[in-house]
C-alpha positions as CSV (number, residue, x, y, z in Angstrom):
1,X,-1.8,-21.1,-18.4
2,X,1.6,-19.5,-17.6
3,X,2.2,-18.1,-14.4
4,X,3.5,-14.9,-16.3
5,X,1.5,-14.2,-19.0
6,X,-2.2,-13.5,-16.7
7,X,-0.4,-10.7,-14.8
8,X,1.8,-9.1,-17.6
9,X,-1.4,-7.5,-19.4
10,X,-3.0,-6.0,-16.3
11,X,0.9,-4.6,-14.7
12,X,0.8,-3.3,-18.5
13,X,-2.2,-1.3,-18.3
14,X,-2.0,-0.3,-15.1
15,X,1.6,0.9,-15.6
16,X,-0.2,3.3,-18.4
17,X,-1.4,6.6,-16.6
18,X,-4.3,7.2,-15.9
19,X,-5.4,10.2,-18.5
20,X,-4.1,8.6,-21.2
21,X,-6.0,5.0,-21.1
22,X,-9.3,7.1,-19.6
23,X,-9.6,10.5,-20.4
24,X,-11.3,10.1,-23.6
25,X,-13.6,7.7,-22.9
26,X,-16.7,10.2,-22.8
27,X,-15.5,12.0,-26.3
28,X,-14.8,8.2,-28.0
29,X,-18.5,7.5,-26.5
30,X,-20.2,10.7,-27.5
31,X,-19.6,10.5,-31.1
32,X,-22.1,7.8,-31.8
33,X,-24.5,9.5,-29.4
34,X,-23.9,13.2,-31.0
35,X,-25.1,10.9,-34.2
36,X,-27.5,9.1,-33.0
37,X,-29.3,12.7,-31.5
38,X,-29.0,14.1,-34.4
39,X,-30.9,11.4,-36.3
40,X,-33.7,11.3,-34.3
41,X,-33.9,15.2,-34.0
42,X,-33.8,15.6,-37.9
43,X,-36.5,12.5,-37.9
44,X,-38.3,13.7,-36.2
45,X,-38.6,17.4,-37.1
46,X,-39.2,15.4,-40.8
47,X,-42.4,13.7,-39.6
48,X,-43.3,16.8,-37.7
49,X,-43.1,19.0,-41.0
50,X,-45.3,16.0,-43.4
51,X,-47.3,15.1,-40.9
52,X,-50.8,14.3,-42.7
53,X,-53.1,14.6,-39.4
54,X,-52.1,18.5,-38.8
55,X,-53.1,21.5,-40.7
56,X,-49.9,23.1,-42.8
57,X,-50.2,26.2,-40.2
58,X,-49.3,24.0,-37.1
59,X,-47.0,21.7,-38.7
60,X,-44.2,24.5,-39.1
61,X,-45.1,25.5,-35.6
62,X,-45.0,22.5,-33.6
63,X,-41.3,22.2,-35.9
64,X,-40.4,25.6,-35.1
65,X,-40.7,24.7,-31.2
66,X,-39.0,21.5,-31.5
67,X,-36.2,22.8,-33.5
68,X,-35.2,24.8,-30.2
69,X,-34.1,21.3,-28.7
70,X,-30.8,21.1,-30.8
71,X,-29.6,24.8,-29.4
72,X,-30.3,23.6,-25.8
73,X,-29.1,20.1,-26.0
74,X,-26.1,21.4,-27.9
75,X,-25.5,24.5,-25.2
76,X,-26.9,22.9,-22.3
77,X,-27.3,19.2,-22.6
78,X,-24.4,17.8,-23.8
79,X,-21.8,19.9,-21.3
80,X,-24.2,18.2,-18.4
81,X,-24.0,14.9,-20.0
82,X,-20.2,14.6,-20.7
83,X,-20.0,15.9,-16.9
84,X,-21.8,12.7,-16.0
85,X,-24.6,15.1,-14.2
86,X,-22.4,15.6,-11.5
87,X,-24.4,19.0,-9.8
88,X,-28.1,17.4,-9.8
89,X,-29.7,20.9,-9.8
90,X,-28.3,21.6,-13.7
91,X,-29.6,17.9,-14.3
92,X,-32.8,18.8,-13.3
93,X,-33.0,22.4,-15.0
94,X,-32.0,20.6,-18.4
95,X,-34.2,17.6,-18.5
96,X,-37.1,20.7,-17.4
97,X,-36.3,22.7,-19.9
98,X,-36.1,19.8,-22.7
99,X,-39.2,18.0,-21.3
100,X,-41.6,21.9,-21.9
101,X,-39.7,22.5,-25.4
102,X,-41.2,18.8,-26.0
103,X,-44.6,18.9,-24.7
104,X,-45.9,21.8,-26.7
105,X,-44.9,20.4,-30.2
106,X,-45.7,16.9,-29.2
107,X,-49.0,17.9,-28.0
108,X,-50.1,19.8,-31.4
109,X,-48.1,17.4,-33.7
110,X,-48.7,13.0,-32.3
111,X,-45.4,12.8,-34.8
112,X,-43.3,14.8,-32.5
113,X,-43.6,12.1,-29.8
114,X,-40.8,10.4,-31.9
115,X,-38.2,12.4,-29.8
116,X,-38.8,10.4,-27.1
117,X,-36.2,7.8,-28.0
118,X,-33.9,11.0,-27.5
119,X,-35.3,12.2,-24.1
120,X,-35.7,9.3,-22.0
121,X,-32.6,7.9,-22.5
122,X,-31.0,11.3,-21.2
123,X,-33.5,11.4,-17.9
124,X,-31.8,7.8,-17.1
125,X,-28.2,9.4,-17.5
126,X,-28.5,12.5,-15.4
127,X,-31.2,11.8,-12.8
128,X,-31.7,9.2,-9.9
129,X,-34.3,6.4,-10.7
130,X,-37.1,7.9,-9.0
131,X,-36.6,11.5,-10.3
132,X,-36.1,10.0,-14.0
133,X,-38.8,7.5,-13.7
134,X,-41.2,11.1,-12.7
135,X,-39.7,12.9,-16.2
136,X,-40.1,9.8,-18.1
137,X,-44.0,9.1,-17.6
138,X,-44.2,12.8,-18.3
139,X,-42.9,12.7,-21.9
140,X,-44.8,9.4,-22.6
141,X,-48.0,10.7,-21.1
142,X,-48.3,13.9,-21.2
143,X,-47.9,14.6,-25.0
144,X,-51.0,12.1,-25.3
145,X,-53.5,13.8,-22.3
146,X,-52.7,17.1,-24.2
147,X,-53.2,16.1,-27.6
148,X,-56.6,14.0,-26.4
149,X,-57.9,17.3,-25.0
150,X,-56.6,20.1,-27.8
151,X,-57.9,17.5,-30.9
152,X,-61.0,15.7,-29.3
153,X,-60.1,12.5,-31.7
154,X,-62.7,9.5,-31.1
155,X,-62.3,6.9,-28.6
156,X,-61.2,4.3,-30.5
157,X,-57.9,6.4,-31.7
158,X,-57.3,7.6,-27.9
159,X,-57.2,4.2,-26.8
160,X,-54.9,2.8,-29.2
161,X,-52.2,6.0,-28.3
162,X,-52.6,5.6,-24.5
163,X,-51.9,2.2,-25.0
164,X,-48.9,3.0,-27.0
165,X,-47.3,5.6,-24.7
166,X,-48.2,2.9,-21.8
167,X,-46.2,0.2,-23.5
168,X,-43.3,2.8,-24.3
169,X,-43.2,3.8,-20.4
170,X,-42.4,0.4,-19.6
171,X,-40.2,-0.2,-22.2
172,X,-38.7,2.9,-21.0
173,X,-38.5,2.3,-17.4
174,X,-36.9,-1.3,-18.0
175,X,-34.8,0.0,-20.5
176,X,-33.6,3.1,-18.4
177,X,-33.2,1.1,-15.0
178,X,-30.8,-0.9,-17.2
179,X,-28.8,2.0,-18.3
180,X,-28.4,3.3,-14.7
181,X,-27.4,0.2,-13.3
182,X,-24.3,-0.1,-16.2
183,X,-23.6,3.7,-15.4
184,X,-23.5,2.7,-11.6
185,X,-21.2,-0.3,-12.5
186,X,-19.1,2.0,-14.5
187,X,-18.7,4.6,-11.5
188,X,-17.8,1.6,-9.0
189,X,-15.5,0.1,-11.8
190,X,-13.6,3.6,-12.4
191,X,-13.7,4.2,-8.5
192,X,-11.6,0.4,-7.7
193,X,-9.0,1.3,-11.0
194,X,-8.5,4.6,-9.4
195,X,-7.8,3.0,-6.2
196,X,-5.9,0.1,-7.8
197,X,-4.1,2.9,-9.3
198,X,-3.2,4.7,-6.0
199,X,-2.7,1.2,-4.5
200,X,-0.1,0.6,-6.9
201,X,1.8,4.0,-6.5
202,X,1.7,3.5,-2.8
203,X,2.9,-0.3,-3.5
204,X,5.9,1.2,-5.7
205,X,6.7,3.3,-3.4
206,X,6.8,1.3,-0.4
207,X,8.7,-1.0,-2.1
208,X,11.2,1.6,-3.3
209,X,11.5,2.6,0.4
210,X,12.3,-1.3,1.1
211,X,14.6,-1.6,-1.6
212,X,16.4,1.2,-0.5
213,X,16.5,0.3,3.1
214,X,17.7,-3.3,2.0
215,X,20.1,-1.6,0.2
216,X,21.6,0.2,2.6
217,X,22.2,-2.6,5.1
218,X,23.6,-4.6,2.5
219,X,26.2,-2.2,1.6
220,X,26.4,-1.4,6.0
221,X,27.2,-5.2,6.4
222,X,29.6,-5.5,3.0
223,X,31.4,-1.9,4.8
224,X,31.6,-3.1,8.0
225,X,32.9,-6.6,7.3
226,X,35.4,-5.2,4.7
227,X,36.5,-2.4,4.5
228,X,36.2,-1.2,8.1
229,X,37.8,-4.3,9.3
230,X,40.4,-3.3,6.9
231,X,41.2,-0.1,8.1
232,X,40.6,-1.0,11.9
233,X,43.8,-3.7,11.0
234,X,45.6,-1.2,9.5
235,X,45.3,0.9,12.5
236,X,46.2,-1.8,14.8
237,X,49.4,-2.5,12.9
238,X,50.6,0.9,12.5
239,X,50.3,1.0,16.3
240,X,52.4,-1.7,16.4
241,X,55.0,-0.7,14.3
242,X,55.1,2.7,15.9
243,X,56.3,0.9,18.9
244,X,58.6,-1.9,17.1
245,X,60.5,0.5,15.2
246,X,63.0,1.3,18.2
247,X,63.8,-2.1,19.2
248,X,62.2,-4.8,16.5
249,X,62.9,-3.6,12.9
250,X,61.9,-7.3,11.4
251,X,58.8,-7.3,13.3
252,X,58.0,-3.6,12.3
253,X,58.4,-5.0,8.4
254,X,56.9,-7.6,8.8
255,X,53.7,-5.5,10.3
256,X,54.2,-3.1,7.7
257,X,54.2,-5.9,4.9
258,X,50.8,-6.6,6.2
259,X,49.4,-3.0,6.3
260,X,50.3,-3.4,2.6
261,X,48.5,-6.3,1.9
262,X,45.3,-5.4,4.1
263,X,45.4,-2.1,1.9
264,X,45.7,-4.1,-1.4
265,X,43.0,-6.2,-0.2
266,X,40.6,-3.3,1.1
267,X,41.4,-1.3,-2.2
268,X,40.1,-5.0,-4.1
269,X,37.4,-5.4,-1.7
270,X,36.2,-1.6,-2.4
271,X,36.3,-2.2,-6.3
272,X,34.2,-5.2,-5.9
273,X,31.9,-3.8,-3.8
274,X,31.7,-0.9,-7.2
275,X,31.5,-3.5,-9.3
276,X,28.7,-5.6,-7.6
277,X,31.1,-8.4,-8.2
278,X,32.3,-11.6,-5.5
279,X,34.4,-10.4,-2.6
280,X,38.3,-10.5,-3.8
281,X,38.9,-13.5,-2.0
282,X,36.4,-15.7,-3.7
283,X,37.9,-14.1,-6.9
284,X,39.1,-17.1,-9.1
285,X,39.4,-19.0,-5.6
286,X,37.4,-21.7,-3.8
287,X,36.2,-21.2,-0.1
288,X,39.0,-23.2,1.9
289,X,41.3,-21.0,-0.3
290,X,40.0,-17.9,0.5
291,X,39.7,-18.6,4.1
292,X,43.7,-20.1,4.2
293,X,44.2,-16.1,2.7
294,X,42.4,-14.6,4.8
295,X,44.2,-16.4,7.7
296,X,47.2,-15.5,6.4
297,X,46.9,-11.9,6.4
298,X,46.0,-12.0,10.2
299,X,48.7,-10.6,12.7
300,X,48.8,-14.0,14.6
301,X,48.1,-16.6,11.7
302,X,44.8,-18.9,12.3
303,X,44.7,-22.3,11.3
304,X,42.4,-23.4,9.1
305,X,40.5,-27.3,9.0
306,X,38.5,-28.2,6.3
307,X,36.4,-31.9,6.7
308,X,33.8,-33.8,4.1
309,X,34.0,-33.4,0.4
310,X,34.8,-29.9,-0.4
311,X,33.1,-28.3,-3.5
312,X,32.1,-25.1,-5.1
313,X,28.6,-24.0,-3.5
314,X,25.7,-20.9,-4.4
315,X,27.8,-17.8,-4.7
316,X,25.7,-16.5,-1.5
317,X,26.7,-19.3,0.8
318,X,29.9,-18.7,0.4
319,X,30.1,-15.1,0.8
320,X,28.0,-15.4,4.1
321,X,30.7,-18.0,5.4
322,X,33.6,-15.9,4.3
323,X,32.2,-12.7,5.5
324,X,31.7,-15.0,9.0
325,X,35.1,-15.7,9.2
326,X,36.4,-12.2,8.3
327,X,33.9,-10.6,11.5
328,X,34.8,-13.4,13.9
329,X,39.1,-13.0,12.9
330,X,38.2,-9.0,13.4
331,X,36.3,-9.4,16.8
332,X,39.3,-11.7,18.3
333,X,42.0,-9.4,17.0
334,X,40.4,-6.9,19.0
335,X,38.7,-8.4,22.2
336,X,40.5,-12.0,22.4
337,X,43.4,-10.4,23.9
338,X,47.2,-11.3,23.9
339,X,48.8,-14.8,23.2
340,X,45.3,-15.9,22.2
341,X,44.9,-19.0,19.1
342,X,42.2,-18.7,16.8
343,X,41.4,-21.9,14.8
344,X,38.4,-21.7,11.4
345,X,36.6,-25.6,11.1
346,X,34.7,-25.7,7.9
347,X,33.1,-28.9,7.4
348,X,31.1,-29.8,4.3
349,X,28.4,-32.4,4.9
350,X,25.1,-33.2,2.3
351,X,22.8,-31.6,4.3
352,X,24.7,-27.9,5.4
353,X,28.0,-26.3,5.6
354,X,29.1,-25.1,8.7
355,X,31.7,-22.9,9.3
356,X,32.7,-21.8,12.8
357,X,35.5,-19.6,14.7
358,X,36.8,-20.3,18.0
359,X,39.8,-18.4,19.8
360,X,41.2,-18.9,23.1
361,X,40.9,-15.2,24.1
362,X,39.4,-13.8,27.1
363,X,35.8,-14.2,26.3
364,X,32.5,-12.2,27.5
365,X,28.7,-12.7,29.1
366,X,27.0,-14.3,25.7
367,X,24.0,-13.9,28.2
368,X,24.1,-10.1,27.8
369,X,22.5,-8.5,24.6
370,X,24.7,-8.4,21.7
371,X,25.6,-4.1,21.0
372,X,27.4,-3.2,17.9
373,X,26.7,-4.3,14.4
374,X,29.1,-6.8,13.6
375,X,27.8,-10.3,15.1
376,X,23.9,-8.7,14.8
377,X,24.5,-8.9,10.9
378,X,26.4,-11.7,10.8
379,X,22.7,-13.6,12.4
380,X,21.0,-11.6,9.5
381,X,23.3,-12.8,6.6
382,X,22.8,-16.2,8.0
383,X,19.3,-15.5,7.9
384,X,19.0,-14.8,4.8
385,X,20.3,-17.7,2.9
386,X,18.3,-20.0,5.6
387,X,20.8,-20.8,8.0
388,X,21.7,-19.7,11.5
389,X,24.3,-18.1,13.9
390,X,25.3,-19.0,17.1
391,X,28.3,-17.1,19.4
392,X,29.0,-19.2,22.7
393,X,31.2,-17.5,25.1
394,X,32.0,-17.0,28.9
395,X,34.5,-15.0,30.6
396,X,38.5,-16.5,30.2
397,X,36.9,-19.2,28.4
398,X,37.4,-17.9,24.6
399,X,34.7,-17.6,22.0
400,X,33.1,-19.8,19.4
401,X,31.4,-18.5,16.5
402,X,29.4,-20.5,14.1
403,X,27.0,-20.5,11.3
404,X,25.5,-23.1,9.7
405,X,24.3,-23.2,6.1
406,X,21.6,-25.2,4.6
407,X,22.8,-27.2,1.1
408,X,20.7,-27.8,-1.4
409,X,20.1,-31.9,-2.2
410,X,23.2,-32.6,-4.3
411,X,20.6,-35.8,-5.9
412,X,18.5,-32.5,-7.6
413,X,15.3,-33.6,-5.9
């Protein structure tokens, strides 16, 4: 079986809402029981009319008196039954009211008793076993105790109906206790889908909420390590050139060359960031290549070492390792200090890739609780591709930052 296919139907239907896969279940389902009502009242009101063992007087009687059932099954019945007999005390007043328009005809006519395989059925729909169990014994035995007393037929004959409308009273009572339990099953079964159903708009939501949230501290990290960096840089060197410009003109172009290019870069950074694309570094250009750029573009140039076999990797590895280098070259620019080196290793191995940044800055406590954002999402970029993050520092003793990224087994197994 595929792992798809058993969960595509159900996520299907339950996508569907709710009205229109269940709202006309009762009128699809009282079509055939409209018919099957009508059948047996016309039936029996047939029988009831030729019936040989009456007089022609009480024949159209006992019909006339059973032809009132239609009106109140069609008036008062049927509204109760498609309601699923949801206010007991209209339940009750129905199956009354059908149960005396019954007994008089039945009792003057034995015919009538046909109706029966209307009636009972409808006790077991709208009342609770015990209640229906009371109206069905009355339409099975009545209709013979009255028509024993009014005719006075011999013993033989008696015998041979009690018997009958004893055999039909358990036929009934198992037959009914059946159709409670399916319309019990069919309550608890509509009960779970509507739960399912608010289940699933509560899942939706939810995971809306979490997709939204993920999201956003995507795009946080991406802005922070990009774009804020950038403009932080740019900052910086504008400081710098406002002080160079009265007594080092090369320096002051030279910063300003590099305000340029960290303004190209953040304007490619931001239209990848639009596009959903890889970060403008990786763009066309390996990872040791991107890094050598980025240490380019840094005020006091890092140097870069790359060791093992290097190769091109899961888009997502390498964005976590460039995005490691560009938060640790941003955090020495502006804590290491002046006159401080800062050197990038990236070594490839078969197992992991491990990038790490050290400088030779001042340093701080890496026993104190990280504050900020910057190293606290670097750990949860790591994180999320599998690998891990770990910033050892002390004070006038620099800072190493690395991460460490699990490879997948270049043999495929």
């Amino acid at each position: 079986m595929s792992a798809d296919l058993p969960l595509e139907e159900p996520a299907r239907r339950l996508s569907e809402p709710a009205g229109a896969r269940d709202s006309d279940v009762w009128d699809r389902s009282f079509v055939p029981w409209d018919v099957y009502f009508a059948v047996v009242w016309t039936a029996t009101l047939i029988f009831t009319l030729g019936a040989p063992s009456s007089s022609w007087p009480i024949r159209p009687v006992a019909a006339a008196l059973f032809a009132l059932l239609a009106p109140w099954y069609l008036w008062v019945g049927r509204p109760e039954l498609m309601a699923e007999g949801e206010d007991e005390r209209y339940s009750v007043r129905y199956i009354t009211g059908s149960v005396v328009l019954f007994l008089a005809p039945a009792i003057l006519v034995g015919e009538t008793r046909i109706a029966a395989f209307a009636l009972v059925p409808q006790c077991f729909m709208l009342l609770r076993m015990r209640l229906a169990l009371i109206a069905v014994a009355v339409i099975n035995i009545a209709p013979v105790a009255g028509w024993a007393v009014l005719w006075r037929p011999d013993a033989n004959t008696v015998f041979f109906q009690s018997l009958f409308a004893l055999v039909t009273l358990v036929f009934s009572a198992v037959f009914g206790s059946w159709i409670i339990r399916i319309i019990d099953q069919s309550k608890e079964r509509a009960s779970l889908i509507a739960e399912l159903e608010a289940g699933r708009e509560e899942i939706a939501r939810l995971s809306a909420d979490r997709g939204a949230l993920a999201e956003r501290e995507r795009m946080s990290r991406e802005i922070h390590d990009t774009l804020a960096q950038g403009f932080t840089s740019v900052l910086m060197l504008l400081q710098a050139v406002d002080s160079e410009l009265e007594r080092d003109l090369p320096q002051a172009r030279r910063h300003l060359d590099l305000m340029a290019d960290t303004a190209r870069q953040n304007l490619a950074e931001a239209r990848a960031l639009v596009a959903g694309g890889a970060p403008a570094d990786l763009d066309d250009n390996s990872l040791p290549d991107a890094l050598r750029r980025l240490a380019a573009r840094q005020d006091t140039p890092a140097s870069v070492e790359v060791t093992g076999m290097a190769r091109p990797l899961a888009p997502a590895l390498e964005v976590v390792a460039l995005r490691t280098c560009q938060e640790a070259l941003a955090n020495a620019a502006k804590h290491a200090g002046p006159g401080a080196t800062v050197a990038i290793a990236l070594a490839y191995n078969d197992a992991a890739l491990s990038v790490s940044v050290r400088d030779t800055g001042c340093g701080f406590d890496d026993s104190a609780p990280l504050r900020g954002y910057g190293l606290n999402g670097l750990r949860a970029r790591a994180a999320e591709v599998g690998g891990c993050a770990d910033v050892r520092s002390a004070p006038g003793e620099g800072t190493t930052v690395t991460v460490r990224l699990p490879l997948p087994d270049r043999s495929g197994t």
